[in-house]
N, CA, C and O of each residue as an XYZ file, in Angstrom:
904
protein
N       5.996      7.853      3.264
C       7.175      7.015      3.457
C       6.790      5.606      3.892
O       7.314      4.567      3.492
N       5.859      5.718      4.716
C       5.140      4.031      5.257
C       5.092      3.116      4.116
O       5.594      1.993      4.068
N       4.025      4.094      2.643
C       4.060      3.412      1.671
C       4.870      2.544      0.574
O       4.583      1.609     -0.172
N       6.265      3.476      0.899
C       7.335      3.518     -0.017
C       8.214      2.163      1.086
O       8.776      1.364      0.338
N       8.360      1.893      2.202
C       8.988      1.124      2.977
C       7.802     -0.068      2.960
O       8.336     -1.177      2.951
N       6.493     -0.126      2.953
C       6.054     -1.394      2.652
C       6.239     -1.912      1.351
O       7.016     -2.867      1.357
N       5.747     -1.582      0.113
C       6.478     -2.079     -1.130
C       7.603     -2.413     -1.292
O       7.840     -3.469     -1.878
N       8.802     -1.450     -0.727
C      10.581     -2.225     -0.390
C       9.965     -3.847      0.246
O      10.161     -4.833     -0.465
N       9.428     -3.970      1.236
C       9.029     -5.338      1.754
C       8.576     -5.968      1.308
O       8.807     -7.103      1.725
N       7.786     -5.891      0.377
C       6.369     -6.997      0.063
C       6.690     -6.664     -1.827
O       6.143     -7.486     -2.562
N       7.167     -6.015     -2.237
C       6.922     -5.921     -3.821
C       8.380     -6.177     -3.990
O       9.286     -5.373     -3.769
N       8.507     -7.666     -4.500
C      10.013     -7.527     -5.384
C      10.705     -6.841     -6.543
O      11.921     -6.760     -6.718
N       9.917     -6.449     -7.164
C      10.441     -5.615     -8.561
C      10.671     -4.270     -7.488
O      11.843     -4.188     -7.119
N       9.807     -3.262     -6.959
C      10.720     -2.410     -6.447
C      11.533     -2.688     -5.409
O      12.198     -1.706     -5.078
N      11.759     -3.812     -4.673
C      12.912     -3.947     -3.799
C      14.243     -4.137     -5.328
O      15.249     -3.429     -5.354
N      13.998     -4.989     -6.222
C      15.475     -4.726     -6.813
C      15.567     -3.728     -7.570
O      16.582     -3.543     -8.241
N      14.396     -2.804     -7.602
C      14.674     -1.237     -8.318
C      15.633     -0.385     -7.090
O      16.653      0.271     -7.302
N      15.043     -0.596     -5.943
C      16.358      0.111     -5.006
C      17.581     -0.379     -5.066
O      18.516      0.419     -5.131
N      17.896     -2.151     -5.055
C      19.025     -2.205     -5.306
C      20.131     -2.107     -6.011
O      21.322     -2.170     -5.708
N      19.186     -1.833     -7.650
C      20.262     -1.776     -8.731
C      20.297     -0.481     -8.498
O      21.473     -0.121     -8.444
N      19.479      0.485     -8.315
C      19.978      2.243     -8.390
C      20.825      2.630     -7.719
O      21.422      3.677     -7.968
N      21.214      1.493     -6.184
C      21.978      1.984     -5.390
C      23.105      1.322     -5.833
O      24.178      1.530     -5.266
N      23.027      0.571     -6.741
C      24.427     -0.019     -7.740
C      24.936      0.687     -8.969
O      25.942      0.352     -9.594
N      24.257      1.551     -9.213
C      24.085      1.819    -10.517
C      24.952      3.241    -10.067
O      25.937      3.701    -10.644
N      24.164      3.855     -8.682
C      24.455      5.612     -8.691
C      25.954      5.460     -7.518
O      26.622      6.381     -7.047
N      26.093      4.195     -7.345
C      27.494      3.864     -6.330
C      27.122      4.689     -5.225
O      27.748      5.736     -5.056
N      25.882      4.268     -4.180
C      26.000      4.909     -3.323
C      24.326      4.257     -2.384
O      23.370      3.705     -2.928
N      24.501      4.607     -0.790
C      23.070      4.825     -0.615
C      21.960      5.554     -0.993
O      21.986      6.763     -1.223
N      20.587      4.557     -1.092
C      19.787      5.845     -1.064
C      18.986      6.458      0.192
O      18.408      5.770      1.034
N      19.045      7.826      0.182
C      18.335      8.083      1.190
C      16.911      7.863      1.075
O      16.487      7.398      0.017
N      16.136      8.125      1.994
C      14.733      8.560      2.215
C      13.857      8.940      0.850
O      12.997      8.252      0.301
N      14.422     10.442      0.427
C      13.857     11.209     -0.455
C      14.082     10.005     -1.981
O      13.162      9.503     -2.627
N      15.556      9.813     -2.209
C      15.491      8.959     -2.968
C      14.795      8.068     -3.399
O      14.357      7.896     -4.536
N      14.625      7.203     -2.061
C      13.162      6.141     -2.297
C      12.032      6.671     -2.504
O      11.195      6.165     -3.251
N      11.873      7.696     -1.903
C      10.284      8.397     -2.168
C      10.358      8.994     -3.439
O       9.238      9.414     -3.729
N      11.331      9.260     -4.490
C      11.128      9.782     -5.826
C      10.967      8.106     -6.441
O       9.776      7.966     -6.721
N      11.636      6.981     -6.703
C      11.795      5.941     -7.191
C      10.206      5.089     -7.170
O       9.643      4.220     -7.836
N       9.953      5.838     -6.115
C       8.241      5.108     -5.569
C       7.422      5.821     -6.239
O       6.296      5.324     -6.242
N       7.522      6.881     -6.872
C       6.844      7.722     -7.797
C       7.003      7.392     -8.798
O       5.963      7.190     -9.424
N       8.325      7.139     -9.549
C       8.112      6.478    -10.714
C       7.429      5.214    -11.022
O       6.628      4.915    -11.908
N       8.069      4.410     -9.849
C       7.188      2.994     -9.787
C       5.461      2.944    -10.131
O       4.811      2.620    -11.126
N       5.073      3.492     -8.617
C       3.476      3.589     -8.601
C       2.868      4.681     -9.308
O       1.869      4.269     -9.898
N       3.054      5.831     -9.477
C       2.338      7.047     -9.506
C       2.416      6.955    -11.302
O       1.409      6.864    -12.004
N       3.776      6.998    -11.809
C       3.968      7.126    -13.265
C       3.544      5.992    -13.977
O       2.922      6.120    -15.032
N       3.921      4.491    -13.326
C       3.492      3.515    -13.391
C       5.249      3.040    -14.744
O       5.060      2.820    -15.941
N       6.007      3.021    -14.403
C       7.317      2.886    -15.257
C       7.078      1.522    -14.481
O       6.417      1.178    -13.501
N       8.233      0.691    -15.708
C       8.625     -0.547    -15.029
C       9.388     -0.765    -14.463
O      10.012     -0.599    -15.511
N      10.275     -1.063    -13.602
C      11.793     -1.158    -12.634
C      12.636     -1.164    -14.214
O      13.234     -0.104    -14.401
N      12.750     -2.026    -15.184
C      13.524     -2.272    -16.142
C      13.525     -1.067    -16.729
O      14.681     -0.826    -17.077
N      12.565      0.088    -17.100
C      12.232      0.845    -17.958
C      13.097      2.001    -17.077
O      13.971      2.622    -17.681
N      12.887      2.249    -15.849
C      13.338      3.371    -14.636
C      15.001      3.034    -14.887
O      15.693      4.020    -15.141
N      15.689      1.695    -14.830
C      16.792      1.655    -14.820
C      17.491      1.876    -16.700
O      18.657      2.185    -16.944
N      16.585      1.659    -17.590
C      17.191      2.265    -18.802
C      17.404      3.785    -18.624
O      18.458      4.274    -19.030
N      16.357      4.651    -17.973
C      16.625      5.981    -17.748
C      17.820      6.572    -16.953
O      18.573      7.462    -17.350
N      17.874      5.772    -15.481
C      19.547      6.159    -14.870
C      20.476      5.569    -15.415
O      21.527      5.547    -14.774
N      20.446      4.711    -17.107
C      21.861      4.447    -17.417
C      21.750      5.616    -18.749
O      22.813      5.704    -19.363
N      20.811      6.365    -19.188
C      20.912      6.846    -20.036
C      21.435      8.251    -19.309
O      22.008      9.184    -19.871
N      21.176      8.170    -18.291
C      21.469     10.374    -17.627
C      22.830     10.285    -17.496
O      23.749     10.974    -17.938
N      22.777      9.082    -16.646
C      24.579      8.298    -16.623
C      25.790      8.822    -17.723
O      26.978      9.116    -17.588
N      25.026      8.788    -18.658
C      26.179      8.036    -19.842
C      25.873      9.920    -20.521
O      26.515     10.286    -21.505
N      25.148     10.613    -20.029
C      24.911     11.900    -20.746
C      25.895     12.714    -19.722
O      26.962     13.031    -20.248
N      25.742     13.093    -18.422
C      26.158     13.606    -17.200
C      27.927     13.242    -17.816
O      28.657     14.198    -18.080
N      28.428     11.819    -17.979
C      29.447     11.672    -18.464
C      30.035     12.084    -19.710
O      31.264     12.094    -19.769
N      29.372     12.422    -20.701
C      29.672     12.774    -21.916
C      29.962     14.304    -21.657
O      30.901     14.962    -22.104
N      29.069     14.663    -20.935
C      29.612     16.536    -20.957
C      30.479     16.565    -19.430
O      31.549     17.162    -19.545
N      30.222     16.058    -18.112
C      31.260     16.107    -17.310
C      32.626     15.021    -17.276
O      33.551     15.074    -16.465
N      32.537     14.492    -17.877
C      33.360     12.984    -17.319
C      33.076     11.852    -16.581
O      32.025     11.768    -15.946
N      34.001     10.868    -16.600
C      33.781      9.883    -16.028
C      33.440      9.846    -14.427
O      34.107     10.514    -13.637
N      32.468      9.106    -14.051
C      32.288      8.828    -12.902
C      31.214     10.104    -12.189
O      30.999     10.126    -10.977
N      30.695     10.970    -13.008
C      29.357     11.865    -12.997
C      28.269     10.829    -12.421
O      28.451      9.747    -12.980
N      27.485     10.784    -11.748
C      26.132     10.541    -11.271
C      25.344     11.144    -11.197
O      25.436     12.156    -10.502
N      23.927     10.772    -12.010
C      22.613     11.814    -11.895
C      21.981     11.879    -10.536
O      21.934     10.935     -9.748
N      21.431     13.254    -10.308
C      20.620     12.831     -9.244
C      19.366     12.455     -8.582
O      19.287     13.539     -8.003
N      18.485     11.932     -8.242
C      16.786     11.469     -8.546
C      15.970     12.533     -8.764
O      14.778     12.482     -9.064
N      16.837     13.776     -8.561
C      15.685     14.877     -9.640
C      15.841     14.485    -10.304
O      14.913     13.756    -10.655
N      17.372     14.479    -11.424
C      17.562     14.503    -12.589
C      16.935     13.473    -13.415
O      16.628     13.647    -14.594
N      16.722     12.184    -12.627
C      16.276     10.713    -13.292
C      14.860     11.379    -13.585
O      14.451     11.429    -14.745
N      14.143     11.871    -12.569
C      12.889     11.827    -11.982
C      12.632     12.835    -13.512
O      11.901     12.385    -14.394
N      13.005     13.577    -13.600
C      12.552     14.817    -14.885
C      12.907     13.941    -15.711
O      12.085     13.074    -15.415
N      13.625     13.421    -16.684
C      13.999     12.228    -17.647
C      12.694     11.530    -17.763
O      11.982     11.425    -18.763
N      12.496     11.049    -16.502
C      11.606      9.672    -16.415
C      10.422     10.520    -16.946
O      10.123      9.909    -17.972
N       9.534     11.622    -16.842
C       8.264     12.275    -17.227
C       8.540     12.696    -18.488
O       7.468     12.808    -19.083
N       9.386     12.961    -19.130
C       9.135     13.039    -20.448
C       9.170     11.489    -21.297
O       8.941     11.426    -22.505
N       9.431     10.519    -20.620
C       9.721      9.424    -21.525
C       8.215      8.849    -21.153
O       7.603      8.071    -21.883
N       7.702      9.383    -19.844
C       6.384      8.431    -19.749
C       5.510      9.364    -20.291
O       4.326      9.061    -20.139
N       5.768     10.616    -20.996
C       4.819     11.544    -21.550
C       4.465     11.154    -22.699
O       3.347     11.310    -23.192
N       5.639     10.487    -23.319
C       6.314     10.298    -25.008
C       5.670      8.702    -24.755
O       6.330      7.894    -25.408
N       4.936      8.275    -24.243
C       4.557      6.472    -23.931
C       5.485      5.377    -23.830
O       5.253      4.168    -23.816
N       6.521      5.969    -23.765
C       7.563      4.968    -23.016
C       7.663      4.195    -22.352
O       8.692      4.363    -21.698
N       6.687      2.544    -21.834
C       6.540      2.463    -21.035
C       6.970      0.894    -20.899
O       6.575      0.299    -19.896
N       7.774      0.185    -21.876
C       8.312     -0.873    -21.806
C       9.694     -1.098    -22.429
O       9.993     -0.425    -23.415
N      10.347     -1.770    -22.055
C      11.561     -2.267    -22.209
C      12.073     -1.907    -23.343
O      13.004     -1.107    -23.445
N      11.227     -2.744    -24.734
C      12.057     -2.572    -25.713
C      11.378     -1.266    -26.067
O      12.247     -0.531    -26.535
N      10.200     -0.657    -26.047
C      10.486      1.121    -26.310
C      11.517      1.663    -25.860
O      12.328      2.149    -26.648
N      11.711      1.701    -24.572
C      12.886      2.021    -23.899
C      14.154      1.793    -24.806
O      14.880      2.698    -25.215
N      14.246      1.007    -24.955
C      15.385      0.670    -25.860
C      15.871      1.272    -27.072
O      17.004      1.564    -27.454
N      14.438      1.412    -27.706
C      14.055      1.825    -29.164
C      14.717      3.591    -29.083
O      15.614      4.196    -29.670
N      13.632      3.958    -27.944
C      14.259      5.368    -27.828
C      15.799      5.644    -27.362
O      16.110      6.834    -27.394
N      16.563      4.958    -27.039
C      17.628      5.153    -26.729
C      18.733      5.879    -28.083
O      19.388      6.896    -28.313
N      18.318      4.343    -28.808
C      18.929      4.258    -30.464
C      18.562      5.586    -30.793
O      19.525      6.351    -30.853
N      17.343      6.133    -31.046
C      17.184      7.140    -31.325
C      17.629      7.904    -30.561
O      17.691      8.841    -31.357
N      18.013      8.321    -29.640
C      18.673      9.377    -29.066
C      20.135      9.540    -29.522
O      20.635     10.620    -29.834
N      20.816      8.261    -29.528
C      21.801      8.107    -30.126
C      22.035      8.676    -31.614
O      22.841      9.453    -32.126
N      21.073      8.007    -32.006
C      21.507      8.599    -33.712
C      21.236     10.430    -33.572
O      21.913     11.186    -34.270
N      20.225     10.950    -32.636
C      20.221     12.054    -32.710
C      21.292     13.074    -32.362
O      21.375     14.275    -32.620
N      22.479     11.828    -31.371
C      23.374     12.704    -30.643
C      24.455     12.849    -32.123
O      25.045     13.888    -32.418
N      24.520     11.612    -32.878
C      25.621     11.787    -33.939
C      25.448     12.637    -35.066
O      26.297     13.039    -35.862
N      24.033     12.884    -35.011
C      23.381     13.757    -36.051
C      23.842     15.091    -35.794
O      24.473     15.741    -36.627
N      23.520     15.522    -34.606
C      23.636     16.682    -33.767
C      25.702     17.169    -33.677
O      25.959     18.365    -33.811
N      26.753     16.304    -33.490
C      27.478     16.173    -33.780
C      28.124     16.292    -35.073
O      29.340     16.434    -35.203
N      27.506     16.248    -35.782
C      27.573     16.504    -37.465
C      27.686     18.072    -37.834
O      28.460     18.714    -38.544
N      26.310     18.480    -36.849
C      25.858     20.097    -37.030
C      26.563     20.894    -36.050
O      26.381     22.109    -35.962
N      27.543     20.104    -35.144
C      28.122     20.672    -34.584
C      29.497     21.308    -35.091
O      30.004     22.424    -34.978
N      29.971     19.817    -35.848
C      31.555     20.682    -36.680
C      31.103     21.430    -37.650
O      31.775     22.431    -37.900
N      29.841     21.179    -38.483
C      29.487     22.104    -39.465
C      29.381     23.623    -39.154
O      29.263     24.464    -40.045
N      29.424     23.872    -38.031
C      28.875     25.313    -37.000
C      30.542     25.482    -36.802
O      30.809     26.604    -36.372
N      31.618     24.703    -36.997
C      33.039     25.021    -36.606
C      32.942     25.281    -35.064
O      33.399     26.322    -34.591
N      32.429     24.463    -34.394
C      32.529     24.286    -32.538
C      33.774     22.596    -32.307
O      33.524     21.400    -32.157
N      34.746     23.201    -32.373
C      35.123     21.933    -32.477
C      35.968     21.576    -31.068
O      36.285     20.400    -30.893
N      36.257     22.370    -30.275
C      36.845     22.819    -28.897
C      36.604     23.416    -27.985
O      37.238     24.286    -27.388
N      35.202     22.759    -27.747
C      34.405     22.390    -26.466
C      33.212     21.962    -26.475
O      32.642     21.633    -27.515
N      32.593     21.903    -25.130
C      30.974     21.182    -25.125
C      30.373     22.004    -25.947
O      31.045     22.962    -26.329
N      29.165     21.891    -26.377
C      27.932     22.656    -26.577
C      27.019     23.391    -25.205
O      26.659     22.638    -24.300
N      26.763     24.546    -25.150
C      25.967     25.382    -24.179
C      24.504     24.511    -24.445
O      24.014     24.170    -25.522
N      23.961     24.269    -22.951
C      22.346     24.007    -22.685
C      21.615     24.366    -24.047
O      21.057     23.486    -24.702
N      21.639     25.647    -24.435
C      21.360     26.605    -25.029
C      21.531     26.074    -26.419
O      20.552     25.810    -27.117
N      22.471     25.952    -26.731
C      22.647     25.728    -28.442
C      22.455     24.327    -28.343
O      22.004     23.900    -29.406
N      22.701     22.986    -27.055
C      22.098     21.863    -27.985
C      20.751     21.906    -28.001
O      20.236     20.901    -28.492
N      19.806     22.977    -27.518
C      18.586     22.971    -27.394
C      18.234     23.486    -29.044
O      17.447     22.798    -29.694
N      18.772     24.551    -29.584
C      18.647     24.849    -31.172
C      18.700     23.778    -31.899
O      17.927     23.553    -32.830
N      19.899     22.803    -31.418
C      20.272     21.939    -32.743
C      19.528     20.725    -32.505
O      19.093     20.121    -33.485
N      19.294     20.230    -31.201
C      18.044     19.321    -30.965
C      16.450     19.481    -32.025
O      15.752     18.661    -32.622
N      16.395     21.070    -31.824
C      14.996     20.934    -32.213
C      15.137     21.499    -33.919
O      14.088     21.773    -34.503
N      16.315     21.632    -34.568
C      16.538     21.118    -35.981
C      16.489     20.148    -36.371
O      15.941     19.809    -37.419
N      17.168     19.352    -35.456
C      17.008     17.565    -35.711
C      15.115     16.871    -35.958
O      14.646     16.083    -36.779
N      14.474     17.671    -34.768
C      13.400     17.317    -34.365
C      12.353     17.979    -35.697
O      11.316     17.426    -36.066
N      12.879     19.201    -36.251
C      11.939     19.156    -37.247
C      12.122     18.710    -38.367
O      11.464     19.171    -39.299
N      13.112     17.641    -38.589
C      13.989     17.081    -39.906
C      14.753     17.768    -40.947
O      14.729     17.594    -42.165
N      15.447     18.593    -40.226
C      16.607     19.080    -41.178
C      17.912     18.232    -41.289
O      18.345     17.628    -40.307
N      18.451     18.203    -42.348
C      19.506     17.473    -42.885
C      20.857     18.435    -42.227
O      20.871     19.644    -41.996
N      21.852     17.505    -42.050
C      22.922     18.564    -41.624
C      23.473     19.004    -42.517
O      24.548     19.554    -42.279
N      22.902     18.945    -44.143
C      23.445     19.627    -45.556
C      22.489     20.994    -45.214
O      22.813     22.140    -45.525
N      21.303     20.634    -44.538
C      20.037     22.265    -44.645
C      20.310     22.691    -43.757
O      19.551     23.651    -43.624
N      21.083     22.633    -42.779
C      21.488     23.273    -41.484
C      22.890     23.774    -41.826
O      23.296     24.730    -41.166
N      23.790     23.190    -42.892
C      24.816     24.551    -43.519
C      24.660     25.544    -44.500
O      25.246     26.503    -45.002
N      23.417     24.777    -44.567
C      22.871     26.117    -45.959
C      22.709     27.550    -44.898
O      23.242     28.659    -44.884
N      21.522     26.752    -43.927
C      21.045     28.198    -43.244
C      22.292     28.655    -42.509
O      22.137     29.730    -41.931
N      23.650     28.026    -42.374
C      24.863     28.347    -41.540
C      25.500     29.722    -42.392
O      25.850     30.814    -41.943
N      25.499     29.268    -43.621
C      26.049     29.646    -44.612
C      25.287     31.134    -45.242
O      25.901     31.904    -45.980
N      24.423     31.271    -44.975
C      23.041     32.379    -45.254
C      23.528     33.055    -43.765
O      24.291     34.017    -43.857
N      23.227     32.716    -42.724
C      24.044     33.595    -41.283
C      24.893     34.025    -41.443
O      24.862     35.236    -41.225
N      26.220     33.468    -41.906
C      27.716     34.143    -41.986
C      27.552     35.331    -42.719
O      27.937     36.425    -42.307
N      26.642     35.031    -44.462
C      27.193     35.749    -45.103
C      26.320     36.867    -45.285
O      26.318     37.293    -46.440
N      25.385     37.617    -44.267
C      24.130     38.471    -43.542
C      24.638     39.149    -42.505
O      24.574     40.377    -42.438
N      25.301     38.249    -41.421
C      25.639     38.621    -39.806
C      27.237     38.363    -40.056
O      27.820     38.544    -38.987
N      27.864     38.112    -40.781
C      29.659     38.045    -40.628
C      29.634     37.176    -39.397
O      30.776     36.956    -38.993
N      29.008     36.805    -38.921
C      29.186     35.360    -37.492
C      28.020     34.857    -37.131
O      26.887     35.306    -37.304
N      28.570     33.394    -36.348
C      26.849     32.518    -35.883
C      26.229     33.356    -34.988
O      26.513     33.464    -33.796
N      25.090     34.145    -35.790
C      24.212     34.148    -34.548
C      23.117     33.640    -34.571
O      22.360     33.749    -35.535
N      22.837     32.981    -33.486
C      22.089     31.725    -33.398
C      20.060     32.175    -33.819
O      19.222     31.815    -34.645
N      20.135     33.122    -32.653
C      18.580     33.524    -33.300
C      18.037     33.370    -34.597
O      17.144     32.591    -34.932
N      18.784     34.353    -35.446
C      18.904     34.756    -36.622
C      18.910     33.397    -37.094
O      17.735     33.257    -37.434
N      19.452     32.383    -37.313
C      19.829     31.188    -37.925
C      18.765     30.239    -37.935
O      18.496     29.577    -38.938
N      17.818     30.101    -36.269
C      16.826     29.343    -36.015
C      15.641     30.253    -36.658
O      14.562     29.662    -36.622
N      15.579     31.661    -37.288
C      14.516     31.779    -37.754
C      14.338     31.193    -39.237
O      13.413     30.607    -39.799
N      15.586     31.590    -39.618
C      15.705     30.900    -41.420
C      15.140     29.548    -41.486
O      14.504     29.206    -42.483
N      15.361     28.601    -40.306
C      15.292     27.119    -40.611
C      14.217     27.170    -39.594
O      14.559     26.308    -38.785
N      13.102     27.700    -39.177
C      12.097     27.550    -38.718
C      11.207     28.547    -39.573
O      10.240     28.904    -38.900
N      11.220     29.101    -40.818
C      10.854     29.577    -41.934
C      10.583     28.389    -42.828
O       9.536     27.818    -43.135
N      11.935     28.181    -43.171
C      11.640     27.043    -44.052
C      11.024     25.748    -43.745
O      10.746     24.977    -44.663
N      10.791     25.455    -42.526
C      10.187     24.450    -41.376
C       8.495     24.633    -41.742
O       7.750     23.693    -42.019
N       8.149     25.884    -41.680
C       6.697     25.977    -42.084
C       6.511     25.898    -43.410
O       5.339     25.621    -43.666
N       7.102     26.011    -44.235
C       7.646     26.058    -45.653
C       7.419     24.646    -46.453
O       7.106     24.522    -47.637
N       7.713     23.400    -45.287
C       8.491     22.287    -45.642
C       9.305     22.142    -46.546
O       9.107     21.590    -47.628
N      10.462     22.726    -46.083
C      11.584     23.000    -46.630
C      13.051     22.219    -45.959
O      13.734     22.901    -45.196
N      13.375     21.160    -46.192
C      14.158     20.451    -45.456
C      15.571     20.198    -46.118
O      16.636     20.400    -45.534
N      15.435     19.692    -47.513
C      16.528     19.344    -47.834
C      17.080     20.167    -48.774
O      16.352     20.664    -49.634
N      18.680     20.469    -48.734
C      18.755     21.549    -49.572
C      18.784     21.859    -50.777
O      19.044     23.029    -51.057
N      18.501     20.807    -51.934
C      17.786     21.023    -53.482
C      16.197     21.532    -53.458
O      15.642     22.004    -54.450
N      15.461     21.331    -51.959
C      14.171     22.060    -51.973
C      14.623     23.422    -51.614
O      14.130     24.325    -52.291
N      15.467     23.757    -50.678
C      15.731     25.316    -50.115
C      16.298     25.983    -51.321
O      16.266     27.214    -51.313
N      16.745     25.460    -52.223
C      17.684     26.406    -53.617
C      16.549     26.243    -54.207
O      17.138     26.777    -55.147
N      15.557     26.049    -54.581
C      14.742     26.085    -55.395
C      13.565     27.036    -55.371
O      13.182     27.788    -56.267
N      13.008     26.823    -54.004
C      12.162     27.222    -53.511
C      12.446     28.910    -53.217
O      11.787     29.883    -53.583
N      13.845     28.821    -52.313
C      14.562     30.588    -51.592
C      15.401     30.537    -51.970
O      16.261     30.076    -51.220
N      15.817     30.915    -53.275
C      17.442     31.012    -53.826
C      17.756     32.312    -53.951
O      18.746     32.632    -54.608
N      16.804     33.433    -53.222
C      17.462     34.736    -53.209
C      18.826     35.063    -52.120
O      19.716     35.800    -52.545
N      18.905     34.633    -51.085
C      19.673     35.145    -50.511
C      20.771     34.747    -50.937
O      21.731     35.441    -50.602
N      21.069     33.455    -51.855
C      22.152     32.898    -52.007
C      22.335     33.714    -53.372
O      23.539     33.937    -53.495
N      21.802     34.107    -54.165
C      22.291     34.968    -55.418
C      22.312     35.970    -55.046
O      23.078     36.636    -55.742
N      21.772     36.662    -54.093
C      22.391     38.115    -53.449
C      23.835     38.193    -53.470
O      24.622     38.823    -54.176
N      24.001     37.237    -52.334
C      25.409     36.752    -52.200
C      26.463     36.470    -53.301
O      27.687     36.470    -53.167
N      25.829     36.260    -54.269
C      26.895     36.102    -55.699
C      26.962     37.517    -56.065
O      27.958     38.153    -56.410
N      25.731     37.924    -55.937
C      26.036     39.319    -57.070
C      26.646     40.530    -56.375
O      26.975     41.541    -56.994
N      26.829     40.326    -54.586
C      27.671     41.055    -53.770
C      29.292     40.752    -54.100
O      30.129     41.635    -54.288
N      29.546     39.303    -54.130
C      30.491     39.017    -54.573
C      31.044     39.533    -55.784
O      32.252     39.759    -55.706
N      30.493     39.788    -56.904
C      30.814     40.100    -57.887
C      30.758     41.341    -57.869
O      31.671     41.728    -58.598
N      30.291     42.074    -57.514
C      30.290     43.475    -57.288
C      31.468     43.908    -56.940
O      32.128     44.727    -57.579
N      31.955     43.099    -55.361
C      33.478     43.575    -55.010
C      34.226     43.483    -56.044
O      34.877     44.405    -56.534
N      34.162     42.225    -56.474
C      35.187     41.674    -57.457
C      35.590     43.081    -58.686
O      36.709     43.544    -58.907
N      34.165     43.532    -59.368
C      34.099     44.499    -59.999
C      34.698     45.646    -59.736
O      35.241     46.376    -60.566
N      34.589     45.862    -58.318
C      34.957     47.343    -58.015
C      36.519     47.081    -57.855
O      37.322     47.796    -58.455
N      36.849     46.240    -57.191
C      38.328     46.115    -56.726
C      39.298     45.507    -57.334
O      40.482     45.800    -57.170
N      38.697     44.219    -58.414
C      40.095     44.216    -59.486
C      40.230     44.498    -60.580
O      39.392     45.024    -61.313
N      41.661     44.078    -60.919
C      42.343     44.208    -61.726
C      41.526     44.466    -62.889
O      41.627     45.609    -63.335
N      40.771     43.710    -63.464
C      39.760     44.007    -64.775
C      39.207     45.574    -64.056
O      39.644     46.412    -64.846
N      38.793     45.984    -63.435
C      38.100     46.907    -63.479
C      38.742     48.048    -63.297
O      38.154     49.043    -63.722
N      39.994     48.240    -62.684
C      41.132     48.478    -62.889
C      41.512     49.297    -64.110
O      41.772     50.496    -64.008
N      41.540     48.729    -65.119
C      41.893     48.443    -66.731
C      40.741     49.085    -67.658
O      40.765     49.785    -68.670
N      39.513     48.419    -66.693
C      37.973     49.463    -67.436
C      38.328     50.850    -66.990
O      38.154     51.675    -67.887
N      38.787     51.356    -65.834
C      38.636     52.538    -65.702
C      39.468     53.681    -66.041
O      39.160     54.872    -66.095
N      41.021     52.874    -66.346
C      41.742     53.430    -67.388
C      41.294     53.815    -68.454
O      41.298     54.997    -68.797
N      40.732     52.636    -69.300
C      40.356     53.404    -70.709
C      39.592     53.786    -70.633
O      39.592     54.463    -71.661
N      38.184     54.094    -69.891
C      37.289     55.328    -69.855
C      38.179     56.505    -69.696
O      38.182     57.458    -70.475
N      38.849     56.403    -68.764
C      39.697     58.210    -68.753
C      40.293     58.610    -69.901
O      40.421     59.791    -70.225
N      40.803     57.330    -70.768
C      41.297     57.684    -72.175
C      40.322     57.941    -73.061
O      40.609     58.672    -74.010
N      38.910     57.379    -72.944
C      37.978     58.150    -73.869
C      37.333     59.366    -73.810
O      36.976     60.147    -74.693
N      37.233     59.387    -72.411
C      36.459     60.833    -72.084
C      37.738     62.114    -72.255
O      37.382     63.249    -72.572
N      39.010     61.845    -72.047
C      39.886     62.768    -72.945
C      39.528     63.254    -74.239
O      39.286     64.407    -74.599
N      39.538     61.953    -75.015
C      39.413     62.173    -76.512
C      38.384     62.552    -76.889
O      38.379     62.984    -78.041
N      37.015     62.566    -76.082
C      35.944     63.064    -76.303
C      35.649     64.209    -75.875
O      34.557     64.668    -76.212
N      36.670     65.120    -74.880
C      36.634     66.280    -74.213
C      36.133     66.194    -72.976
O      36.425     67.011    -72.103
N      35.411     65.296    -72.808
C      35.168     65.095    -71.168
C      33.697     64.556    -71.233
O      32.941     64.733    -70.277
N      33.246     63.812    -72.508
C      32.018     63.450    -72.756
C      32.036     62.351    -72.676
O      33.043     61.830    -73.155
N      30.771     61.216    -71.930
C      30.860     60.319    -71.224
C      30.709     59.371    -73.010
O      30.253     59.683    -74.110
N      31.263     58.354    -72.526
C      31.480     57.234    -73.791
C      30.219     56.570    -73.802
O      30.003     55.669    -74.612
């Protein structure tokens, strides 16, 4: 703590890293607070600018699934902050760069979300962690209704396991977009036709009509198959 209270004194970039966080999170910080912020500073080696792109990004996430006026807390920054300095994150406009990309990943992810028919409520930890790491191995949200579409019509509903193995099949496969997946695995999807047609066969009307006039031939034949 000695350490973390002399740098507040003598180092200006982390004296206004305490002050914007304590602007930023609407509140004091305690003790522990400063002693996580001093870790990012010195230990991770982040820049004050780079630390404060991270508490506006948890910010604006914490709000998207709780609501307005959510605040992260310096765990939460503090775990954020190690994967972005894992990923070499370590200046401004990276910082930045990755944001966009997170963004486009959230609208992407949003895409695969109505495609999944979730349209009335958050997403579980759990499933944006599936659809994150679809995004992450470059599936299209056209190859993520294929494999939606291969689940339903196997399992009669999403189940998720089942779904992440198809598209982590075709992942080793490099199998991404879906004129490569019909080309490449077009069995399950002609299964699916020829199940279809099968019902169709057994249950209408045409078949119906076939099975009438077989009974009228095997009459006329005495009971001998036509």
């Amino acid at each position: 703590m000695s350490d973390v209270q002399r740098a507040a004194e003598n180092t200006e970039g982390f004296r206004r890293l305490l002050d914007e966080t304590a602007k930023r999170l609407g509140r004091l910080l305690s003790g522990n607070d400063m002693m996580v912020l001093f870790g990012l500073y010195d230990f991770l080696g982040l820049p004050p600018e780079v630390i404060l792109v991270i508490i506006n990004w948890c910010t604006q996430e914490l709000e998207r699934r709780y609501g307005p006026g959510k605040r992260p807390t310096l765990r939460q920054i503090e775990k954020e902050a190690y994967i972005w300095q894992e990923r070499g994150i370590l200046t401004l406009e990276l910082a930045e760069r990755h944001v966009q990309e997170l963004l486009d990943r959230r609208k992407e992810s949003s895409r695969i979300q109505r495609i999944l028919g979730i349209r009335d409520r958050m997403l579980s930890p759990t499933e944006e962690k599936y659809i994150r790491s679809w995004i992450e191995m470059g599936f299209s949200p056209e190859a993520v209704e294929e494999a939606f579409d291969r689940t339903i019509l196997k399992k009669k509903e999403l189940v998720w396991p089942y779904m992440n193995r198809i598209l982590e099949n075709w992942h080793k496969r490099e199998l991404h977009e879906p004129e490569a997946i019909l080309k490449a695995d077009p069995r399950e999807r002609g299964s699916a036709r020829r199940e279809k047609a099968g019902e169709a066969a057994s249950c209408g009307p045409a078949a119906e009509e076939y099975r009438r006039v077989q009974r009228c031939l095997e009459k006329r034949d005495g009971g001998g198959v036509y």
